[in-house]
KELUMSE-982485 format. One record per residue (C-alpha): residue in one letter; z, y negated, x. Coordinates in steps of 0.25 Angstrom, whole numbers, plus 5000, padded with zeros to 4 digits. Example, Ala and Ser with C-alpha at 12.3 -4.5 7.8 and 13.67 -1.06 7.14 Angstrom:
A503150185049/S502950045055/
This chain:
X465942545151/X467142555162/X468442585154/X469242475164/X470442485152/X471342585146/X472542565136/X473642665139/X473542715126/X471942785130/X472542835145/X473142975148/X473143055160/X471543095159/X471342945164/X472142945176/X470642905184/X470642805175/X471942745174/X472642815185/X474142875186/X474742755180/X473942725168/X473742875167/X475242885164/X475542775154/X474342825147/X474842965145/X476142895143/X475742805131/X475042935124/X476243015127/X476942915118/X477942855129/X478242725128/X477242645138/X477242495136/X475642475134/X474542435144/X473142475148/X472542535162/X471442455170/X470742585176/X470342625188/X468642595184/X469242455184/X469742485198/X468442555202/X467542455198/X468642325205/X468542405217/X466842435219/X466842285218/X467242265230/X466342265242/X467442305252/X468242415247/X467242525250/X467542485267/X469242455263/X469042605257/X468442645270/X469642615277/X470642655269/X470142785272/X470342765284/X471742725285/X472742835289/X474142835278/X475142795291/X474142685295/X475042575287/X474542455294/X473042475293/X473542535277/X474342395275/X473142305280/X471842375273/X472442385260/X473042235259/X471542215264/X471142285251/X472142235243/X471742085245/X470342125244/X470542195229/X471342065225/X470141965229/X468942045222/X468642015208/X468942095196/X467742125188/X467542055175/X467442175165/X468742245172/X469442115170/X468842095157/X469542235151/X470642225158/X470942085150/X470342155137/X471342265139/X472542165143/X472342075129/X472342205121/X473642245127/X474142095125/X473741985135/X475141915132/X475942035139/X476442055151/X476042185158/X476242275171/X474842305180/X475242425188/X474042505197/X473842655193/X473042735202/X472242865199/X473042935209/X474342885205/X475442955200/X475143085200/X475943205199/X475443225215/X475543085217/X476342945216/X475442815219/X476542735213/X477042615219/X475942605227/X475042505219/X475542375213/X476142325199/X476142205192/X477042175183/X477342065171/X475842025172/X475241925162/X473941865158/X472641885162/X472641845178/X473941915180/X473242035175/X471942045182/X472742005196/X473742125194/X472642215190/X471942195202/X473042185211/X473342325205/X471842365210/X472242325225/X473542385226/X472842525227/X472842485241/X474142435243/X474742515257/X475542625251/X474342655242/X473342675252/X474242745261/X474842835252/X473242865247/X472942885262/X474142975263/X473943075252/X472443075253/X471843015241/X470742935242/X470742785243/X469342765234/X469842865223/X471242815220/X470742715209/X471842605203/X471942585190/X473042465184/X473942495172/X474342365166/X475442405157/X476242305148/X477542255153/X478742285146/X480042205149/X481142285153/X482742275152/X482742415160/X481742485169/X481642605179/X480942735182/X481542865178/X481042995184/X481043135175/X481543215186/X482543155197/X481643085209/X482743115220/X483443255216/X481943315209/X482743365198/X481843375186/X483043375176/X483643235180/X482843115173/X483142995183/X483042845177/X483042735186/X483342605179/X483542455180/X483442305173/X482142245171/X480842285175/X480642425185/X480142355196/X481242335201/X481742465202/X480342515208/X480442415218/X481742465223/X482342325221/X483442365211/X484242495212/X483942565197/X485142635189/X485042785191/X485042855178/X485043025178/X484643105165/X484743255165/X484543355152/X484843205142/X485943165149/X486243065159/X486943115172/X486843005182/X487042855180/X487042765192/X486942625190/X486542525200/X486742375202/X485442315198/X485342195202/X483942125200/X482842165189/X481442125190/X480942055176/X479741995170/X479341855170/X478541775157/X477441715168/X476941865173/X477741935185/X479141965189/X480341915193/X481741975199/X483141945192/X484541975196/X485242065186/X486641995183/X487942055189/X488442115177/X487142195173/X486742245187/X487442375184/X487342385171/X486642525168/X485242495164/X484842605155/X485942645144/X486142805142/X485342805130/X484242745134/X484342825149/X484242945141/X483042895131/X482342855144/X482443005151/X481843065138/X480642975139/X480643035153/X480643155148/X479543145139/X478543095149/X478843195159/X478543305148/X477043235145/X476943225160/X477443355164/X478043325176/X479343215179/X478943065178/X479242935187/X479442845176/X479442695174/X480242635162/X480642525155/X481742475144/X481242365135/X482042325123/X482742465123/X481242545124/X480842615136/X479442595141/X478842705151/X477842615160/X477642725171/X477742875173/X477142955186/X477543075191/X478743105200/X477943165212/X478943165222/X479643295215/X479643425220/X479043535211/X480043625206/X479843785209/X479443825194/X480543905186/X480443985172/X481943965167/X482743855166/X483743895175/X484343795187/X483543855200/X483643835214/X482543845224/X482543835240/X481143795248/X480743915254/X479743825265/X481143795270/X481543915273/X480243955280/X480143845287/X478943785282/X478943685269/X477543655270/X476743685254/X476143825254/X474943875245/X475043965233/X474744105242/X475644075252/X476644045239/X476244165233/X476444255246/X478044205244/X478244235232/X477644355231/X478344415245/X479744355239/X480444505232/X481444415224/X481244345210/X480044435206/X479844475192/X478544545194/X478044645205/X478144635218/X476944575217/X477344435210/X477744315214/X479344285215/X479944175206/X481144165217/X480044095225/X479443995218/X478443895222/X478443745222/X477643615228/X477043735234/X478243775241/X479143895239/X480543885233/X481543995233/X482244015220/X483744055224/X484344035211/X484644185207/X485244185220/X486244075218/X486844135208/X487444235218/X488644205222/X488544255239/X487144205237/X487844055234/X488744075247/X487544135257/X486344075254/X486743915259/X486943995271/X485944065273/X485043945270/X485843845279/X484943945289/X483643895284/X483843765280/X485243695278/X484843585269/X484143725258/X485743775262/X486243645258/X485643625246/X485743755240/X487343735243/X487243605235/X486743675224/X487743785224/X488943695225/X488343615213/X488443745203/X487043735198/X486943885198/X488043945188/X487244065186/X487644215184/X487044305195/X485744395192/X485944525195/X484744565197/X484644465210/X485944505212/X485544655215/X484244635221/X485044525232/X486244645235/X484944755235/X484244675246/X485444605254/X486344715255/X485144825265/X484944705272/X486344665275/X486544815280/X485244795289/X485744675294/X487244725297/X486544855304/X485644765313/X486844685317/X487844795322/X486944945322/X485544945323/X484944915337/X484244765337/X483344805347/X482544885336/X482744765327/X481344695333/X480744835334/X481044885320/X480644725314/X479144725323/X478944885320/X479044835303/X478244735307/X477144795311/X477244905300/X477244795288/X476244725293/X475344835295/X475744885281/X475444755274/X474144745282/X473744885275/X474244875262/X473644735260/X472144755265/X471944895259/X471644825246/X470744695241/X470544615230/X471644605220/X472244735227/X472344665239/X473044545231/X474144635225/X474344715237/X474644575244/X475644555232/X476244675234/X476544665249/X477044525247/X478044575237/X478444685244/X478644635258/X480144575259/X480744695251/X479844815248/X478644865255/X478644945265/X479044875277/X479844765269/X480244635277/X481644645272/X481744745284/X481644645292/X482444535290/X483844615292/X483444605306/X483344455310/X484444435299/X485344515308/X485044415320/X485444295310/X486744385306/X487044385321/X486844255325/X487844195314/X488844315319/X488544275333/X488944135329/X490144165322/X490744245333/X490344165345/X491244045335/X492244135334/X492544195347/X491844085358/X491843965347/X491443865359/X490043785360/X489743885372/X489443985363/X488443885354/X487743855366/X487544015370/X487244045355/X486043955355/X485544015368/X485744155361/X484744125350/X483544095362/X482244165362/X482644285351/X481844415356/X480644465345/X480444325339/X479144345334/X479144175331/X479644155345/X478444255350/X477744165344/X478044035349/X477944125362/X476744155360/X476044015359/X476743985373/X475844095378/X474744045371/X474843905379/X475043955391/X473844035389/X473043915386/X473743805395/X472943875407/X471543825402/X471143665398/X469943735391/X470743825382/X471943695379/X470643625375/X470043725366/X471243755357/X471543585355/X470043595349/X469843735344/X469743765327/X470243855320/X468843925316/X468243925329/X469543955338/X469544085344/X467844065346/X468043935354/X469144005363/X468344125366/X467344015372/X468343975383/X468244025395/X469744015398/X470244055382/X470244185386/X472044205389/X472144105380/X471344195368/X472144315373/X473444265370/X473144195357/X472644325351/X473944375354/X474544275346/X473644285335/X473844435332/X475244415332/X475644275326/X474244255320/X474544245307/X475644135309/X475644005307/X476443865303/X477143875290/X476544015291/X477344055276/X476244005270/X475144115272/X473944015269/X474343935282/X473243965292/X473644065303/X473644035319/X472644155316/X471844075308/X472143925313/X472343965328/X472343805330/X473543785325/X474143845336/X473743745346/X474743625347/X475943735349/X475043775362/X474643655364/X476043615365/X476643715370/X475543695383/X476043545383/X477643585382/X477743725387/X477643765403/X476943885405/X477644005401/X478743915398/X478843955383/X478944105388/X480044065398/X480843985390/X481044115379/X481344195391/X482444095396/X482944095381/X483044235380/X483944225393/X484644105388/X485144205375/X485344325385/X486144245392/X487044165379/X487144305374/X487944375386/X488744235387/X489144265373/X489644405375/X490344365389/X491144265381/X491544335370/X491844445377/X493044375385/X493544335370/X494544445365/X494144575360/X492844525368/X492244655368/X491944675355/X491444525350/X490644555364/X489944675358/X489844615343/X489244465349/X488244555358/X487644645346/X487644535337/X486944455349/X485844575350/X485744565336/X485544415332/X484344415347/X483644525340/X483844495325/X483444345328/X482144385334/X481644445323/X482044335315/X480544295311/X479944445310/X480044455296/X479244315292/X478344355304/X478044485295/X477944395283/X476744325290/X476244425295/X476044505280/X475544355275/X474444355285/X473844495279/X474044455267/X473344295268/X472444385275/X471944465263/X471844365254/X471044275261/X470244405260/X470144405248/X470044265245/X468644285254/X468344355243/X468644305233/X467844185237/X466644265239/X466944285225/X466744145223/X468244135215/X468744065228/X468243935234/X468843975249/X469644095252/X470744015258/X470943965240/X471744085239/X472844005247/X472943955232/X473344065225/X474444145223/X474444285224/X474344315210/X473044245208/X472344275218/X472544425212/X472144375198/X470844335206/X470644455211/X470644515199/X469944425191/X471044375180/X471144245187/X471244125175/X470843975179/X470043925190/X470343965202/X469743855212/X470143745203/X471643815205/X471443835220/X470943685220/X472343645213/X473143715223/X472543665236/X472843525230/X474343555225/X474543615240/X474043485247/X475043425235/X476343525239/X475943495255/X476543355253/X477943395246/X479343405253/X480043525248/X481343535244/X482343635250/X483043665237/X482643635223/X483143665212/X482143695200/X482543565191/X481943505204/X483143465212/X482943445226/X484443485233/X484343425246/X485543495254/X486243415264/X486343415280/X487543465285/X488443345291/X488443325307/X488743245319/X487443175321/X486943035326/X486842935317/X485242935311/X485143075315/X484243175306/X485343285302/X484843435301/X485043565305/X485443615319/X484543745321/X484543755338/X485443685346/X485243575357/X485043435358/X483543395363/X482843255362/X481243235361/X480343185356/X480043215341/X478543285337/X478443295322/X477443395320/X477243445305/X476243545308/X476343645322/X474743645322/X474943475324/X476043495334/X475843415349/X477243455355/X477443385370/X478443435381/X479943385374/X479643375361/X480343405348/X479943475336/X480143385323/X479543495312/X479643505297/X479843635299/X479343765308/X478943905304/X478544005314/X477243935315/X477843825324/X478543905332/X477443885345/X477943735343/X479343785349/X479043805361/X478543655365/X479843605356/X480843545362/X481543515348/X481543555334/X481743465321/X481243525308/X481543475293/X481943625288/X482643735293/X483943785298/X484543875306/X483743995304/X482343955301/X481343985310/X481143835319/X482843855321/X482843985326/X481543955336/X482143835339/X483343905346/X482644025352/X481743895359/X483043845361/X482743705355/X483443615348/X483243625334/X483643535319/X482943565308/X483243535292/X483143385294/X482243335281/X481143225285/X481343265302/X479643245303/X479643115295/X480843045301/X480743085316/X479443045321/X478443095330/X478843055344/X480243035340/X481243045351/X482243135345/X483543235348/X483743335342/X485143385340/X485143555338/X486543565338/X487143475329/X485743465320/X485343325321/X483943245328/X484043105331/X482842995332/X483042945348/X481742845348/X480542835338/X479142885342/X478742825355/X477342795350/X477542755335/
């Protein structure tokens, strides 16, 4: 027989098919011995069977798989059309009959709640709540059966369908189940959350609270008091004006009542019970084992717990063994690209970083520590030294002001009392004082036209090195030598990276000197606007080559209609066969050859080395040729760096001119012109050492899809590509046969967590009690609605606004302005159609800044939400000077 009915009191989390998230939770709940007011779960056979009933829902589920999440009108008219539908078909007799059976066991005199639970709601990865209905202060026998089957049609309601749609869960296997709960009559009801829901922090128990029953705080018509509980003690108390209340009615229903003058703001919970509530939060959280959204109520001085789901709107905190206060920084912020990376690629990271390494070489850095399958940099250690307090804000306030900010904001707030380790200490003096002489001896003795020599001669030299070293060995060999040349590379092997970056960081040096003096002896907006020409078209840019390069690859192409037609409809697997068919593809071939053995093994968000290469996906280069043939004249791109480089020549012996007719001209003259030379050199090599990076990522991905060939000849793997699912560490356990578990059903776990960390927002700073710290803009003059970042490249354009989240979706047109969550030097080839850049990360250093002003385009970028908010098609102006963009007119076509 169909089980239609379960008590509370059978239910725990194995019956989620059955009774769904809802029931599932009061169940475990009520065996956890929480204080749940009783009730019983109609379950989702009852559904099932309701549903095969009828003769039309197999079409209505037809076309809801049709519908697309943003269709809301064709969303709002098919599911009132199921709704009703639902509502008019009968309920069968033997569901009816146990629902009634199991409604006068529980007391058929009682009032009760009927709330939906569905089978895939409230998870930990995710919320269906609030998107199916509740009934409350139902009584008898004809209110019931109505509620419950209203229940059953509100799986269709708008925001259920198109949050289904949206999220990709399937319309025919989400299966509704009804809780029906008995009502208890609150003085005081609210939600409290076991970890605060706005800051993140996992120490702050917030309780919201207010008279009569919770709906009216859910409903958002009442504002609730504000009660904050840290470590058993209260720390925040705001109390609001509460003016109505929802409350029961004897006949069935409810009804809203003004709250009198005098008790509006009257605190609704006292301090004892605020407290006795927070530990029964506490409790639940522990049998749960992650922080709870909970629904409570306050009958005759009892609480009552009639909801608990997951918070999933928290980020996951970077795991820590002490108990320590830590501070972490997103390291996809820094590089540019914030995007969830898979456990390899997390791997390489932590293994290549030299610092917080207790093991060899080979292991993995706990300075670097994962989370939402992001990277977090763990800076603690360093924040306890002092010149570290005072330097890093500014050095951050180059990558990302708002990191800058909120790293300030903790600083000032004292959080991190704590006594230096000496250890750090040493090992931070060890590395910083060489490379402060190297970069002192660049910027006044060594000849920086060797710089670019020295820095392409070591490339070349490590490269070759790795590529040796790495392949003269397979299996687990192989694997540990990978190891080992990740660990090694920043500090220790033989051509170590940190020989490299002295030389871009004197450019960086320079420019700030270059600035300051041109202040101080010219101090006039003559000399900002002859700056900004001196930073054009840098010599021995490998990214602006690049970017270069692509133009040539157009041009190549934009000759021959065949060859245009070929790369819009070319794949991946058959690419370089189907142009070697063309007649005309021949020039084209040549020149993307050349590409390819140069800047092959690039690619968007290229610091995670799972991302397909150009080498590998060589579609992905075609919207950036495409538009750059739409946007770009002939030559054009290859002109205009020539024109910049004249430009730059030009603002530099205006500079000297200048300062040479200023008192004791001729030796600022002499300084300004070495530091000049410098700062065009230096900043030309300013993405050599991640270009190296890449390069040594691409022998090693290389290697281990190798062996991950063979390891599924082997038949341990499924595909070769599942070793993007490993760390380094266990793909060596495999190797050597001591792996424990099932590895496919791991790899399967992973792959679905990745499609789960793609759709989270990073934080810029956290802490590791979970606090998000914000930071805040800097204050400027700007027009009133204007979005308020940072000003990266100077100059005042207005365009039209083209959103693109991904550079292999990109359809730039002549005049148009980049809005971008971020750019790496992936995007670069998009620069050269751009006539504008908006991004929602970076600063003045990182990568789309610095592009930006070689291009010579104006640039803001750090402005949180820009591809939301600005639409595609926008007409917008973007503000490079002062660090603002403003929304002219909205999208022509929307």
């Amino acid at each position: 027989m169909e089980k239609y009915i379960l008590y509370f009191k059978e239910i725990d989390k194995t019956h989620l098919p059955l009774v769904g998230g809802k029931g599932a939770n009061l169940g475990e709940m009520t065996k956890a011995g929480i204080p749940v007011p009783q009730g019983f779960c109609v379950t989702t056979l009852a559904y099932r069977k309701f549903i095969e009933t009828s003769q039309e829902m197999g079409e209505l589920f037809n076309q809801l798989d049709r519908v697309s999440p943003d269709s809301l009108k064709e969303i709002r008219i098919l599911g009132k059309r199921i709704r009703e539908h639902l509502q008019s078909i009968s309920m069968p007799d033997d569901i009816q009959s146990a629902i009634l059976q199991a409604w006068e066991r529980t007391g058929d005199g009682k009032s009760y709640a009927v709330r939906s639970s569905a089978t895939a709601e409230d998870l930990p990865t995710a919320s269906f709540a609030g998107q199916q209905e509740t009934y409350l202060n139902v009584r008898g026998q004809e209110q019931l059966l109505h509620a419950i089957q209203k229940c059953w049609a509100s799986l269709f309601t708008d925001r259920a369908i198109s949050y289904r749609a949206k999220n990709g869960f399937d319309h025919r296997s989400v299966f509704l189940s009804v809780v029906v709960q008995e009502m208890v009559f609150p003085e005081v009801s609210g939600i409290m959350f076991t970890a605060d829901p706005i800051s993140g922090n996992r120490k702050i128990i917030s309780i919201n609270a207010s008279f009569g029953l919770g709906e009216a705080l859910v409903s958002g018509l009442v504002s609730p008091d504000l009660y904050q509980i840290r470590s058993g003690e209260i720390i925040k108390k705001q109390i609001s004006r509460k003016k109505i209340a929802i409350y029961p009615v004897p006949e069935g229903g409810t009804i809203t009542k003004n709250i009198p003058a005098e008790k509006q703001e009257v605190q609704a919970l006292s301090d004892q019970k605020i407290l006795e509530l927070a530990k029964i939060g506490q409790k639940i959280e522990e049998h749960y084992g992650s922080e709870q959204d909970i629904e409570w109520c306050l009958v005759d001085g009892k609480f009552y717990i009639v909801q608990s789901r997951p918070i999933t709107s928290l980020y996951p905190v970077p795991h820590i063994t002490d108990d320590k206060l830590h501070v972490f920084f997103s390291f996809g912020h820094q590089q540019m690209m914030t995007d969830a990376m898979k456990p390899l690629a997390i791997s390489f990271w932590r293994t290549m970083i030299p610092f917080g390494k207790k093991g060899s070489v080979r292991s993995e850095s706990y300075a670097f520590l994962e989370a939402g399958g992001r990277l977090f940099i763990d800076i603690t250690e360093l924040l306890c030294l002092k010149p570290v307090r005072k330097i890093l804000p500014r050095v951050l306030s180059g990558i990302d002001e708002l990191i800058a900010s909120a790293i300030s904001e903790l600083i000032e707030r004292g959080d991190f009392q704590c006594k230096p380790n000496k250890q750090i200490k040493r090992k931070v003096v060890r590395i910083v004082l060489p490379f402060a002489k190297n970069v002192i001896k660049n910027l006044f003795f060594r000849d920086p036209s060797q710089g670019i020599k020295y820095v392409n001669d070591f490339m070349l030299r490590s490269i070759k090195e790795c590529e040796s070293f790495v392949n003269g060995a397979s299996g687990a060999e192989r694997i540990k030598r990978i190891q080992e040349s990740l660990g090694n590379l920043l500090l220790t092997s033989p051509y170590p990276l940190l020989n490299v970056v002295p030389y871009p960081l004197s450019g960086v040096v320079a420019l700030k000197l270059i600035e300051r003096l041109s202040q101080k002896w010219l101090g006039d907006q003559q000399s900002v606007h002859l700056l900004n020409k001196l930073k054009k078209s840098l010599p021995g840019n490998v990214t602006t080559e690049l970017g270069l390069m692509i133009g040539d690859l157009a041009d190549a192409a934009r000759p021959y209609p065949q060859v245009i037609d070929y790369l819009q409809r070319a794949k991946d697997e058959t690419f370089y066969e189907g142009l070697g068919r063309i007649r005309e593809g021949e020039a084209f071939g040549k020149k993307l050859v050349q590409f390819m053995d140069k800047y092959g093994m690039r690619c968007p968000g290229e610091i995670d080395v799972t991302n397909p290469r150009w080498r590998e996906a060589p579609t992905l280069l075609v919207p950036s040729i495409m538009s750059h043939i739409r946007s770009v004249a002939p030559g054009e791109h290859r002109e205009k760096f020539r024109r910049g480089e004249r430009e730059a020549e030009q603002a530099a012996k205006e500079i000297l001119s200048r300062i040479g007719k200023t008192r004791g001209g001729y030796l600022k003259k002499k300084l300004m012109s070495r530091l000049i030379t410098v700062f065009r050199s230096g900043m030309g090599m300013r993405e050599h050492h991640k270009y190296i990076i890449i390069q040594h990522f691409d022998i090693y991905k290389q290697a281990i899809l190798d062996e991950g060939r063979a390891l599924v000849g082997k038949g341990i793997l499924e595909h070769e590509q599942d070793v993007f699912y490993l760390s380094l560490e266990e793909l060596l356990a495999l190797e050597e046969n001591r792996f424990s578990g099932n590895i496919r059903e791991l790899v399967q776990s992973r792959k679905i967590k990745y499609e789960q960390y793609q759709k989270l927002t990073p934080p810029r700073v956290m802490t590791s009690e979970g606090e998000v710290i914000t930071g805040r803009q800097r204050d400027i003059e700007a027009p009133e609605g204007a979005l308020i970042g940072t000003p990266v490249s100077a100059g005042v354009v207005e365009g039209v606004a083209r959103v693109v989240l991904r550079p292999e979706e990109a359809k730039l047109n002549p005049g148009e302005i980049l809005v971008a969550p971020f750019t790496d030097p992936g995007w670069t080839p998009l620069f050269n159609s751009a006539k504008g850049l908006v991004m929602e990360v970076g600063g003045m250093m990182t990568h789309g800044a610095v592009v930006a002003r070689e291009y010579g385009i104006p640039a803001v970028v750090g402005i949180d939400r820009a591809t939301e908010i600005i639409k595609d098609g926008d007409y917008i102006r973007v503000d490079g000077t002062k660090g603002y963009v403003q929304i002219l007119e909205g999208d022509k076509d929307a």
